[in-house]
C-alpha positions as CSV (number, residue, x, y, z in Angstrom):
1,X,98.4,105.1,120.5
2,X,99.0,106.4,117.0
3,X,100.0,104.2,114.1
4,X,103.4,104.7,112.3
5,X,102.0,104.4,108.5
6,X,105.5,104.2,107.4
7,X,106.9,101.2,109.9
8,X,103.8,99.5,108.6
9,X,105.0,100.0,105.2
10,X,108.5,98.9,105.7
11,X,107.9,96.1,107.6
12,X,106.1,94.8,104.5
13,X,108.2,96.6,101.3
14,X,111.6,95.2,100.1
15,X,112.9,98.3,99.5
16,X,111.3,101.6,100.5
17,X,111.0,105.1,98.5
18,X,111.0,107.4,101.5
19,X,109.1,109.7,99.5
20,X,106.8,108.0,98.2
21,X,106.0,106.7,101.3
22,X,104.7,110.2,102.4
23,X,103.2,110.5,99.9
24,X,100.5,107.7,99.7
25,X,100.3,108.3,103.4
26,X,99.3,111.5,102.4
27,X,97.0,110.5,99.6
28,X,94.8,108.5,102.0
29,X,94.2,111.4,104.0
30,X,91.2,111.5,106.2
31,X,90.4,107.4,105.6
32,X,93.3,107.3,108.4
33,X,90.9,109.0,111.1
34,X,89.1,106.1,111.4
35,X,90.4,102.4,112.7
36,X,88.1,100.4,110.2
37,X,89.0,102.5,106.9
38,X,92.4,102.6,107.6
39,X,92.4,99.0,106.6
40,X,91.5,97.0,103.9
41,X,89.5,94.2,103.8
42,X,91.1,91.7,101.0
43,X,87.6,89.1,102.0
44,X,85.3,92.3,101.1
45,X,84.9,91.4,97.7
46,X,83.4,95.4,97.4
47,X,86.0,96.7,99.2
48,X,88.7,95.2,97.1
49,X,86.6,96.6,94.3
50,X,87.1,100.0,95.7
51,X,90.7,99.7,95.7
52,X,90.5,98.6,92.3
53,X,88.6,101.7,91.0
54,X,89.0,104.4,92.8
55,X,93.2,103.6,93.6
56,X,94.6,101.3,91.2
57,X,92.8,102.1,88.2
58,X,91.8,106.0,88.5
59,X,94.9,106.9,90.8
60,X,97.7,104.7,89.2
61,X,95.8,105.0,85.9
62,X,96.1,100.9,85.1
63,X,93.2,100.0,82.6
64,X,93.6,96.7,82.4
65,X,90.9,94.5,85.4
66,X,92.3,91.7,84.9
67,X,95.9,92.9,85.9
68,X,94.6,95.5,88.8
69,X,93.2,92.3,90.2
70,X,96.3,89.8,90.1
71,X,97.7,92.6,91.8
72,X,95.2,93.1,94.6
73,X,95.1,89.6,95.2
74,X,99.3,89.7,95.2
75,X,99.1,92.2,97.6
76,X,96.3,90.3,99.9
77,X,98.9,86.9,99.8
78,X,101.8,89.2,100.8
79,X,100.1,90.8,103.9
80,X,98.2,87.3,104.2
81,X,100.2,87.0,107.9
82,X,99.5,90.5,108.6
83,X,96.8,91.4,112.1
84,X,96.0,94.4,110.6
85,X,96.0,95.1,106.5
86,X,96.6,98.8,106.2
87,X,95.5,101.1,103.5
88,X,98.9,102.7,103.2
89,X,100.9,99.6,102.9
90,X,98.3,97.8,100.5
91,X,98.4,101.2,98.7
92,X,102.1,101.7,98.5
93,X,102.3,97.6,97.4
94,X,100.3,98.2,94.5
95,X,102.0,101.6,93.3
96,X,105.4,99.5,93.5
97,X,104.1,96.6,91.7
98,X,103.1,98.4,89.2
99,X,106.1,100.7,89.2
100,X,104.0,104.1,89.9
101,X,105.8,105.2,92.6
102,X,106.7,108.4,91.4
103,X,103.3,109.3,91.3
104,X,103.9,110.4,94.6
105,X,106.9,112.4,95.0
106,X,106.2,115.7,95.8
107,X,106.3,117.7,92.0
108,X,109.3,119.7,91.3
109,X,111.7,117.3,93.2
């Protein structure tokens, strides 16, 4: 059975940017092919490192560790009831939280 990315994400979001939604859906591409990389691992201290680098920090652009961090674990409490932690719903957490969103709408809407 295939998951639906964007249930997951509003089952978890208070209010949801259709949009956007698609869109970080879309931005974690080919990590969705595969059950254990569609999810993130909030006790993997290297994989919540990842998310920190590679999608809060060079993605959302935040420079500031300390805050991408507070974040991640925000995110981690929030989903703390969760089964499964997935990537688009952590991912689309932490663009909301820190307001970056519109980072992905489709350009030229």
């Amino acid at each position: 059975m295939a998951t639906d990315w964007a249930a997951d994400v509003k089952k978890h979001a208070d209010k949801i940017d259709e949009e956007a939604v698609a869109g970080v859906i879309g931005h974690c591409g080919i990590a969705l092919q595969s059950a254990d990389a569609s999810q993130v691992s909030f006790g993997d201290k290297a994989e919540t490192d990842r998310v920190k680098k590679n999608f809060v920090m060079k993605k959302l652009g935040i420079t500031d560790e300390a805050a991408a961090d507070e974040a991640i674990a925000a995110v981690g409490a929030k989903l703390k009831g969760a089964t499964r932690r997935y990537r688009p719903t952590v991912y689309y957490l932490l663009a909301d939280h820190f307001g970056k969103l519109d980072l992905f709408h489709k350009k030229g809407s």
